[in-house]
C-alpha positions in Angstrom: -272.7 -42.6 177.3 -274.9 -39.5 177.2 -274.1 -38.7 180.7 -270.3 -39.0 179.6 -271.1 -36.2 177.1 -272.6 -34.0 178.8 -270.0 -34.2 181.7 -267.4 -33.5 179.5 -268.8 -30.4 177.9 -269.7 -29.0 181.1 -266.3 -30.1 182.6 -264.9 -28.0 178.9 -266.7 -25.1 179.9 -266.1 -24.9 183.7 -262.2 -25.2 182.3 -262.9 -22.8 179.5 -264.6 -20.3 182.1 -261.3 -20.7 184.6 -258.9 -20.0 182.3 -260.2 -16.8 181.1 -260.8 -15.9 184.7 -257.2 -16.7 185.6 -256.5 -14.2 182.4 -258.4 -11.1 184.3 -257.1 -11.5 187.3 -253.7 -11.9 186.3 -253.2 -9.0 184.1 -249.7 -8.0 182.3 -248.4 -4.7 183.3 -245.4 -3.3 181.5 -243.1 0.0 182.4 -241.2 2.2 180.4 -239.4 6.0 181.3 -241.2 8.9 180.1 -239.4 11.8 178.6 -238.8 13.4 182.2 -237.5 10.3 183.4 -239.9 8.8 185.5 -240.8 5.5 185.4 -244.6 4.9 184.2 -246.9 2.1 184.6 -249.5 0.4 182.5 -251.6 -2.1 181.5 -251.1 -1.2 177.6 -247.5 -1.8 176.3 -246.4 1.3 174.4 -242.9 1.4 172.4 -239.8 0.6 173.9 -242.0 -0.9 177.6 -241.0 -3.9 179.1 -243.2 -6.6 180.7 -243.0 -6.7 184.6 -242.7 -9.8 186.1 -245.2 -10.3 189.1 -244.2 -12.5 191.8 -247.8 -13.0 193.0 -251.3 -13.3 191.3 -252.8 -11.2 194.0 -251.7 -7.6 194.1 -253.2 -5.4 197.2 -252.8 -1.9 197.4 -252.7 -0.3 200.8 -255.7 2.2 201.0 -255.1 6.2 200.8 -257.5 8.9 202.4 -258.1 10.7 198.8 -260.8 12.7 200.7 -258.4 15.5 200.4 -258.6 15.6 197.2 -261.9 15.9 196.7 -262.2 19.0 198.6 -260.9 21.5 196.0 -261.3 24.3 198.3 -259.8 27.9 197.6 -255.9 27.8 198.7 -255.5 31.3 197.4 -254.1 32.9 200.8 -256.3 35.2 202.6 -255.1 38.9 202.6 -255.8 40.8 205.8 -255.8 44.7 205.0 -255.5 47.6 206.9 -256.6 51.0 206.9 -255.8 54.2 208.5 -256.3 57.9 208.1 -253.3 59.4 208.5 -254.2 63.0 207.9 -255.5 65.3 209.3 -254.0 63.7 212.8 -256.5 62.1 215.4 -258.1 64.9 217.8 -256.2 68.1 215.7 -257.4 71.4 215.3 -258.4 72.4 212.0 -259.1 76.2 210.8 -260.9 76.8 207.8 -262.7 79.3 207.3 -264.3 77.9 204.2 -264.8 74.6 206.0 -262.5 72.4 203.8 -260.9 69.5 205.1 -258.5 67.8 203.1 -258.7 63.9 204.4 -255.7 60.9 203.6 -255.9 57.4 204.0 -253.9 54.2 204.1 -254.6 51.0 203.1 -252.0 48.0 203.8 -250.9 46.0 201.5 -251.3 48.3 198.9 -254.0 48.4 197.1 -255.6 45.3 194.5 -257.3 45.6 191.6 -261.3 45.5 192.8 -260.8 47.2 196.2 -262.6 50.7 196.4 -262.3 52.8 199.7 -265.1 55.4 201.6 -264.8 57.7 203.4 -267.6 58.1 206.5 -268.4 62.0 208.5 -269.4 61.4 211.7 -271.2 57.6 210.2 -272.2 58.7 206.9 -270.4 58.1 203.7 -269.5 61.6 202.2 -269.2 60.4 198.3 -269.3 57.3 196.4 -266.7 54.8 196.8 -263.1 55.0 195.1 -259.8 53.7 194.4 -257.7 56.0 195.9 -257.6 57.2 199.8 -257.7 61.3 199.5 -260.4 63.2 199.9 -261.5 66.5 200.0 -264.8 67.4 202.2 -266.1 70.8 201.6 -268.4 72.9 203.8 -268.0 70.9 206.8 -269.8 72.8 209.8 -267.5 73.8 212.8 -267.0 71.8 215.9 -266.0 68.0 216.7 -266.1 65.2 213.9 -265.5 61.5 213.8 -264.0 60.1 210.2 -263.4 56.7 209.7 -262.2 54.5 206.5 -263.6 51.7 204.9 -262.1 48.8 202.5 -264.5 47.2 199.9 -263.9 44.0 198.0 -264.9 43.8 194.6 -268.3 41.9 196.3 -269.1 44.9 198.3 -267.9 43.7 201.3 -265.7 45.6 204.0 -262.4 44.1 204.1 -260.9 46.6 205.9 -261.6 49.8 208.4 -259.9 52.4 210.0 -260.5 53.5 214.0 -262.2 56.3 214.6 -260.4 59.0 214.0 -261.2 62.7 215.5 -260.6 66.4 214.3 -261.9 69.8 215.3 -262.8 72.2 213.1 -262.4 76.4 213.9 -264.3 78.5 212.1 -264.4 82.0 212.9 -267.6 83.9 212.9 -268.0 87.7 212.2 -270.4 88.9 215.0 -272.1 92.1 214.1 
């Protein structure tokens, strides 16, 4: 008779543990309309949800590559610029006594916040960098010289340069 007992609580149990088993994996889910109208799905009623009937215990879900959305990489569209000198022309003849040289630049699309632009004479830069593309240059010696522009980001890093663009400069000399 004490084997009978024991059976039957064990045989309680093992029912005990099946039915709350079948409870888990057969969960309610209920669906209401949110205030967009969309339908939404839960496992918590809220106000107003209905209970949906399941037809099967056993619901799959196909699997979905989410490895894209775990990349949150930087869709901010690159900007390519562009930048020219557009005066004085390429190869002119300048003459200046003085040796000024009044210098213009382009940059396309116009300019952003945090670009800066510098001018280089014949590879070096002939002031700091700034945020507009005019320039005057002041003493320059006579003869040939190369200019070319240059497009910083606010990292420091060209973005942008013009080609090489050439101008002669005449200055007369008084020979005694």
């Amino acid at each position: 008779m004490r084997q009978w007992g024991i059976f039957c609580s064990v045989s309680m149990m093992l029912t005990i543990i099946s039915i709350d088993a079948t409870a888990e994996s057969n969960p309610k889910i209920y669906r209401w309309k949110d205030k967009n109208g969309h339908w939404v799905y839960s496992d918590i009623p809220k106000p107003g949800s209905k209970e949906v009937k399941l037809h099967s215990n056993i619901l799959t879900m196909p699997s979905i590559d989410t490895k894209v959305l775990a990349s949150q990489s930087d869709t901010t569209p690159t900007i390519t610029y562009q930048a020219k000198i557009t005066s004085p022309e390429n190869e002119q003849t300048i003459r200046d006594n003085s040796g000024s040289v009044y210098v213009t630049g382009s940059v396309e699309p116009r300019f952003t916040q945090g670009l800066s632009v510098q001018l280089y004479l014949n590879g070096e830069a002939t002031g700091p960098k700034q945020s507009n593309a005019q320039f005057s240059l002041r003493n320059i010696h006579r003869g040939e010289h190369a200019l070319v522009l240059k497009v910083f980001n606010q990292k420091g890093q060209v973005v942008a340069q013009s080609n090489e663009h050439k101008f002669y400069l005449h200055r007369n000399t008084v020979n005694n």
